[in-house]
C-alpha positions as CSV (number, residue, x, y, z in Angstrom):
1,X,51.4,73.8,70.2
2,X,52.5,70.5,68.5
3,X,51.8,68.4,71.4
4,X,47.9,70.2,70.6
5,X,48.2,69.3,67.0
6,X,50.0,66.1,67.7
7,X,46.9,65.3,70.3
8,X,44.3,66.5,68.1
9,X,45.2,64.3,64.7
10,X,45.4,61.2,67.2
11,X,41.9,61.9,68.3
12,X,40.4,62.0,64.6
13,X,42.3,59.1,63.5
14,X,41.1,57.3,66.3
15,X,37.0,58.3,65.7
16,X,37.9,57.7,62.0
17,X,38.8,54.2,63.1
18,X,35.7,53.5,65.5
19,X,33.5,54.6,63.0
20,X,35.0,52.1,60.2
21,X,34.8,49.0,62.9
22,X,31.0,50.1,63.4
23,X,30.4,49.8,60.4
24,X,32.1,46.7,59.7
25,X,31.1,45.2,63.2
26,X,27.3,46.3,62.0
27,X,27.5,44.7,58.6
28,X,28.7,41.7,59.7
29,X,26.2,41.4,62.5
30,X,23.3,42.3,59.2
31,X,25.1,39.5,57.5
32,X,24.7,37.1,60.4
33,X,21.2,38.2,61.4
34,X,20.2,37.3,58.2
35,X,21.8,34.0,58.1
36,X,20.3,33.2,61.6
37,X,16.7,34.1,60.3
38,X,16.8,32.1,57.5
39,X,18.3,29.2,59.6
40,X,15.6,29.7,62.4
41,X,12.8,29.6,60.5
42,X,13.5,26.0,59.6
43,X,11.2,26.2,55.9
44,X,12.4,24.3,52.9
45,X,13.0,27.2,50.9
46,X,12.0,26.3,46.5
47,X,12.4,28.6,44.1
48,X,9.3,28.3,42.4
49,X,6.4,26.1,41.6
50,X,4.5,26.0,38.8
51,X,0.1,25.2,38.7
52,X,-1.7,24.4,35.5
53,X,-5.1,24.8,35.2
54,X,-7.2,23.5,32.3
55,X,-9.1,25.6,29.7
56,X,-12.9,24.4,31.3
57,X,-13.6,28.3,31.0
58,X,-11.8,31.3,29.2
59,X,-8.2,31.3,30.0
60,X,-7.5,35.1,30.2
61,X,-11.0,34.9,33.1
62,X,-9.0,31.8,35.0
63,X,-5.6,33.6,35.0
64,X,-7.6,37.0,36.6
65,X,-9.4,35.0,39.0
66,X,-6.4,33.2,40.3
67,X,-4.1,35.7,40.9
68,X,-4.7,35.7,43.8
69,X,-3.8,32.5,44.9
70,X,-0.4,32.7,44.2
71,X,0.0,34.8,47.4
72,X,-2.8,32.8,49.8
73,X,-0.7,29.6,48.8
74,X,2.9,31.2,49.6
75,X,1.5,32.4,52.7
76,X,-0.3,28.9,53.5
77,X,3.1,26.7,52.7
78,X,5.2,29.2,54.9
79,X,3.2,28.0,57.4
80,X,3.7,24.6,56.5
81,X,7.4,24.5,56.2
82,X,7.9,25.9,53.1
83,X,9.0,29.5,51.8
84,X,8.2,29.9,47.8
85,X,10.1,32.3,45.8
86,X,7.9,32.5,42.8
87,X,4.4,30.9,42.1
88,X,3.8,30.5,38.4
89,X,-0.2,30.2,36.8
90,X,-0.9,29.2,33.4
91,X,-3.7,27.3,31.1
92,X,-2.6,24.5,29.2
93,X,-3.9,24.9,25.4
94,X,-6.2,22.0,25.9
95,X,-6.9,19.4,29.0
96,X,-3.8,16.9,27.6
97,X,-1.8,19.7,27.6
98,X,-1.9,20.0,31.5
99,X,-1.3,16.4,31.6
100,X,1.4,16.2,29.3
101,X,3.2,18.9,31.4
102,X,2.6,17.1,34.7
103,X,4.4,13.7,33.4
104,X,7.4,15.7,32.0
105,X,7.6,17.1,35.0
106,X,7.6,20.7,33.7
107,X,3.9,21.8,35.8
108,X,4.2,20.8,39.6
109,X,0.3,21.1,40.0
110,X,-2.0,20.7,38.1
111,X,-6.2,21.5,38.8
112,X,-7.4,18.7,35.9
113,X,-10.8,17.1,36.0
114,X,-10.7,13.0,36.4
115,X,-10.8,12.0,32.9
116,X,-7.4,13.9,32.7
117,X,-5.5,12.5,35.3
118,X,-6.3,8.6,35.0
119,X,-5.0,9.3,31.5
120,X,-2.0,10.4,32.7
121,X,-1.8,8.6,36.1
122,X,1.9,7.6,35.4
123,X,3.2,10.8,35.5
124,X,0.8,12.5,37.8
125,X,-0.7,11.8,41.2
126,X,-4.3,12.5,43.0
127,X,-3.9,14.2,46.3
128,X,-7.5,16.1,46.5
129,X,-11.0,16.1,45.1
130,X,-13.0,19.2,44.7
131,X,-16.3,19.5,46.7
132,X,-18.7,21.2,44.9
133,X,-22.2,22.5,45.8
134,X,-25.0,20.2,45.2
135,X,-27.8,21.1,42.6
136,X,-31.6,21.8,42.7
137,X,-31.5,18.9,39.5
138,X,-30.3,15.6,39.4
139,X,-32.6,13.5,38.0
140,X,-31.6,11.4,35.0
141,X,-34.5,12.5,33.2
142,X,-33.6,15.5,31.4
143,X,-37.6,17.1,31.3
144,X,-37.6,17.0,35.0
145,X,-34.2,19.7,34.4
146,X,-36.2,21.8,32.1
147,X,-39.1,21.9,34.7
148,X,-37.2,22.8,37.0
149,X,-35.4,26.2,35.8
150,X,-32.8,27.6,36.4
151,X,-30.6,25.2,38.0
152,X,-29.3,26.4,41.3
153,X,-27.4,25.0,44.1
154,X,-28.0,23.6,47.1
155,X,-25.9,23.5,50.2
156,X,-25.3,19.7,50.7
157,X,-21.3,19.3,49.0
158,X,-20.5,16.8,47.1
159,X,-17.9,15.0,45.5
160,X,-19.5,14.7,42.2
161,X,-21.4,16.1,38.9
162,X,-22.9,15.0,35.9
163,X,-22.5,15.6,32.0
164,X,-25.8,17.5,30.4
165,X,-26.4,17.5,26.4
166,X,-27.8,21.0,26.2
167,X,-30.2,22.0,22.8
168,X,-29.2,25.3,21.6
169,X,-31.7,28.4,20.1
170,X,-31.0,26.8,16.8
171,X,-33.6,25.8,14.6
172,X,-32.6,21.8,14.7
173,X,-32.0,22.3,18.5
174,X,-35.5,23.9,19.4
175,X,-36.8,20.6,17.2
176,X,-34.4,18.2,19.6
177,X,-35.9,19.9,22.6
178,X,-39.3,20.3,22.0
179,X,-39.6,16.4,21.0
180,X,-37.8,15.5,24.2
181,X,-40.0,18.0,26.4
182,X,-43.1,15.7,24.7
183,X,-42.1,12.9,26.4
184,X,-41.0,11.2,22.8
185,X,-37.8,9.5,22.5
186,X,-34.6,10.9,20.4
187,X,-33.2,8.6,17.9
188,X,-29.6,8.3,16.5
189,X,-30.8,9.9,13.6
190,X,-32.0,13.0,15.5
191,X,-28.8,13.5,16.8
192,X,-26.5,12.7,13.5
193,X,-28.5,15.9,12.0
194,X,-27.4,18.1,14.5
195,X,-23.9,19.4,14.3
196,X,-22.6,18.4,18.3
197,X,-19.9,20.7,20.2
198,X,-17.7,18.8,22.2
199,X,-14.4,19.7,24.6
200,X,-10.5,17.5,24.1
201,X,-11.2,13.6,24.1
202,X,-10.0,13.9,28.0
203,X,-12.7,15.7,29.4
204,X,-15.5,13.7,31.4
205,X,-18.7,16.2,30.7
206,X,-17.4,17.4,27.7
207,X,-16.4,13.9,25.9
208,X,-15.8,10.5,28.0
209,X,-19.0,10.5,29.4
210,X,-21.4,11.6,26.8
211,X,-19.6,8.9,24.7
212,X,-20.5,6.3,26.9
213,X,-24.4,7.9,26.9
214,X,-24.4,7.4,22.7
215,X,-22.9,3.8,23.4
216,X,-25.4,2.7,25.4
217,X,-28.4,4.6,24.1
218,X,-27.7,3.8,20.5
219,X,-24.3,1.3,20.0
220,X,-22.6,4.4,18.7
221,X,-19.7,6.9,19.9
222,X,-18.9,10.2,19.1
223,X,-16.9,9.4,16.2
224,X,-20.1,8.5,14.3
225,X,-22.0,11.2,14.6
226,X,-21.3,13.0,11.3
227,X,-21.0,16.7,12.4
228,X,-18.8,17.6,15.3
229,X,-16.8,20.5,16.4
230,X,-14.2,20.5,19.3
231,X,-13.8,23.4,21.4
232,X,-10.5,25.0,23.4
233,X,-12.7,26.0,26.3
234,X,-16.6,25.9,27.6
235,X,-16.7,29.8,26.7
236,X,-16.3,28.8,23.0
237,X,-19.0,26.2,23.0
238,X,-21.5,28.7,24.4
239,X,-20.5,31.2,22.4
240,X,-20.7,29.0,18.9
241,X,-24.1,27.6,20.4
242,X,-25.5,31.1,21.3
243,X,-24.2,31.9,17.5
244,X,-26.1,29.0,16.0
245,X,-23.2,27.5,15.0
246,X,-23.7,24.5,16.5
247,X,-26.9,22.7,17.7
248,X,-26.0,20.9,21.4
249,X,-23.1,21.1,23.3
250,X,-22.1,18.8,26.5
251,X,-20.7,20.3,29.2
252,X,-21.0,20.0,33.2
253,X,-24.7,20.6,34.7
254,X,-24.4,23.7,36.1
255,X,-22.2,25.1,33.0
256,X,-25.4,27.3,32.1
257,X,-25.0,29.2,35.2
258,X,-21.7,30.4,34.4
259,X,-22.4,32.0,31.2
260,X,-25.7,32.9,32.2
261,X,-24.4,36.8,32.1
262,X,-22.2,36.0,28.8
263,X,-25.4,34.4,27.0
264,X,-26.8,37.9,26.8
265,X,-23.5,40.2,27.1
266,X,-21.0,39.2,25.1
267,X,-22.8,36.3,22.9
268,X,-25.8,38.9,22.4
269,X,-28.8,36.9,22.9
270,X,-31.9,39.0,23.7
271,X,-33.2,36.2,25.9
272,X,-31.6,34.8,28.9
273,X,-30.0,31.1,28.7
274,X,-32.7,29.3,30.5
275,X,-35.1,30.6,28.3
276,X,-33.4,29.5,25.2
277,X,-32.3,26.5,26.0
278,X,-32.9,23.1,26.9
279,X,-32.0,19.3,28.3
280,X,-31.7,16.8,26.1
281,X,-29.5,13.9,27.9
282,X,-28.2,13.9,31.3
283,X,-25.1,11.3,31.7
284,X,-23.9,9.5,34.9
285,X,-22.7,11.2,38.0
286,X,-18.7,11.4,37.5
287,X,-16.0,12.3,40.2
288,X,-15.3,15.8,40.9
289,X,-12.1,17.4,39.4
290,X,-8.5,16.5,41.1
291,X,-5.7,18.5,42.5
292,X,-2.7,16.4,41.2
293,X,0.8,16.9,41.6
294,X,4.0,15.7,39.3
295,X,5.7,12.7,40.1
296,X,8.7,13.8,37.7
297,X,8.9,17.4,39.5
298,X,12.7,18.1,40.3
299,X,11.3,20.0,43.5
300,X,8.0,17.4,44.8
301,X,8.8,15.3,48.1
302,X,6.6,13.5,50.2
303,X,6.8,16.4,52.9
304,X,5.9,19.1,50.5
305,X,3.1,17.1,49.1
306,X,1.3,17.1,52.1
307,X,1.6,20.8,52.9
308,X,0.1,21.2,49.2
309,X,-2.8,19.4,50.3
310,X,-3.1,21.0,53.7
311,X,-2.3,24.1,52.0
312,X,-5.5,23.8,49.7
313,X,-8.0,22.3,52.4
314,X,-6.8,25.7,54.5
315,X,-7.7,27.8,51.4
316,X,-10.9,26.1,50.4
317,X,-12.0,26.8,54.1
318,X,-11.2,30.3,53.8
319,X,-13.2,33.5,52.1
320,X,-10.9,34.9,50.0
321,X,-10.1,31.3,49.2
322,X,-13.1,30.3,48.4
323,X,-13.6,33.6,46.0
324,X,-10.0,32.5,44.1
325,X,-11.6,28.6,43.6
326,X,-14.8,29.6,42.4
327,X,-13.7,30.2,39.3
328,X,-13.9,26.5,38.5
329,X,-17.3,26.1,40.4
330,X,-15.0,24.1,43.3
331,X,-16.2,25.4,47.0
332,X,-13.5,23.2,49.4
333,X,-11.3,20.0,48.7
334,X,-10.9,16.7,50.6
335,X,-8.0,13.9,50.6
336,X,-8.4,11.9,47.6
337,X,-7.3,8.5,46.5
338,X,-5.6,6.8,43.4
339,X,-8.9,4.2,43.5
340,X,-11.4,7.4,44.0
341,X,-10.9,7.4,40.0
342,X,-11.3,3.4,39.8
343,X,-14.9,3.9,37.8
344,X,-13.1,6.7,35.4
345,X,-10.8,4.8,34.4
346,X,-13.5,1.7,33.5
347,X,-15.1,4.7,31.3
348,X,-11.5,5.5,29.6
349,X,-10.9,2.0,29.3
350,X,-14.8,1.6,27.4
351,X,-13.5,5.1,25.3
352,X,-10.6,3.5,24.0
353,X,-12.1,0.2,23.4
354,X,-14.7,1.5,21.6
355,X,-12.3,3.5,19.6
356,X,-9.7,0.8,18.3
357,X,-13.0,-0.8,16.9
């Protein structure tokens, strides 16, 4: 009977003890697996990243809209080499403050148009242009636009856009428009009456260019025109124009098309955008917005810049992709070039020329 017990206790202790070197013998093979995988998937592995975008439309619409990427870009740099923890969105408080953030070093990406980035070239640089679909309008005669309504888009890409001064349903701005529309030429004074709506002295539709327009129609710049109003975002601009606030606006040429549902939703205009308003300056084609990176970023290398571009063209060729990118009119991207932006930075050199006078 003892030799039973004795046999039986020696039995359990033994299973006891199998069972604790499973479980240690499984654990550490869990620890090692892990170890293995992480090792033979040979990615980079980065914490997080960080994208700016700039305020070119409402900033609560571009953070919605680009949700979205945050996973098609982890899944695209996986592929590349490189597994993301976290991919943070935001939009900057104005076009310099995207800028600003990509020189300190504190955004790792930044969507910024031209104007933007040869401003801050030192701390950021190009890697991709957006493509963009051409336009039914191009002509630098604004009567042949407002013949030609609505604006619509053709499907030739291309790698740039121009700057339109747009007359609002305003009193003044139905007087700007109809003279225009009768072939008769604006003056200075014409525009001083009006009060203008323009974006941050860094955006090329929305400032550089249409400064350059006033300095060689009229040997004048924005800073003479005696009523002006600056804008955070496009939205705002429409929404002030739509209001009456404000007379003309500049913005991109097919900026009427994306608020052609706010003009009578939210702003509450009984007719439709193309009805109530009108050209009154087209300005120079100008580069298509950049994809730029941060030359200060602790976690930007040569290797990870190039899956960021690759990463991009992949999305850009893609449906959901393109969905996600739409937001800012852009419909692919191609390699781009410090010297792309050669002619923007003549203009910014012009600006700020024209401004120390």
């Amino acid at each position: 009977m003892k030799k039973l017990l004795f046999f039986g206790l020696t039995f359990m202790l033994s299973m006891l003890l199998m069972a604790c070197g499973n479980e240690a013998s499984k654990t550490s093979k869990d620890d090692t697996a892990v170890e293995v995988s992480s090792e033979a998937s040979g990615n980079e592995s980065i914490k997080k990243l960080t994208i700016g975008f700039v305020p070119s439309r409402d900033p609560n619409e571009i953070i919605t809209a680009t949700e979205p990427l945050k996973g098609l870009l982890k899944d695209e740099l996986a592929s590349l080499g490189f597994d993301v923890g976290e991919i943070d969105i935001t939009v900057g408080t104005n076009f310099e403050a995207v800028g600003e953030a990509l020189s300190a070093g504190t955004t790792d990406i930044g969507l910024i148009p031209g104007g933007t980035y040869v401003l801050y070239d030192d701390g950021a640089e190009v890697i991709l242009t957006a493509t963009r679909a051409g336009l039914n309008n191009d002509s630098d005669n604004p009567v042949d636009w407002n013949k030609n309504k609505p604006t619509a888009p053709t499907t030739t890409q291309t790698t740039s856009y121009r700057a339109i001064l747009v007359a609002g349903p305003s009193e003044k701005g139905k007087a700007l428009a109809a003279k225009v529309n009768n072939g008769e030429e604006l003056t200075f004074e014409d525009l001083n009456n009006v009060t203008w709506n323009v974006m941050s002295s860094s955006s090329p539709a929305g400032y550089i260019y249409p400064i350059l327009w006033l300095h060689e129609k009229f040997n004048k710049t924005i800073p003479d025109l005696a009523q002006v109003v600056q804008a955070d975002s496009y939205g705002n601009a429409f929404a002030r124009l739509a209001a009456g606030q404000t007379d003309v606006l500049v913005t991109y040429a097919d900026a009427r098309r994306d608020y052609e549902e706010s003009w009578q939703g939210e702003f509450n205009r009984s007719a439709s955008i193309w009805e109530e308003t009108d050209l009154i300056g087209v300005m120079p084609a100008i580069y298509n917005d950049t994809i730029s990176v941060s030359k200060n970023s602790k976690v930007m290398n040569d290797d990870l810049k190039k899956a960021i571009q690759q990463a991009f063209i992949n999305i850009g060729n893609s449906e959901k992709g393109k969905e996600v990118i739409a937001i800012y009119s852009h419909e692919g991207y191609q390699p781009a070039k410090d010297s792309d932006y050669d002619n923007e930075r003549k203009a910014q050199e012009l600006v700020q020329n024209l401004g120390s006078k």
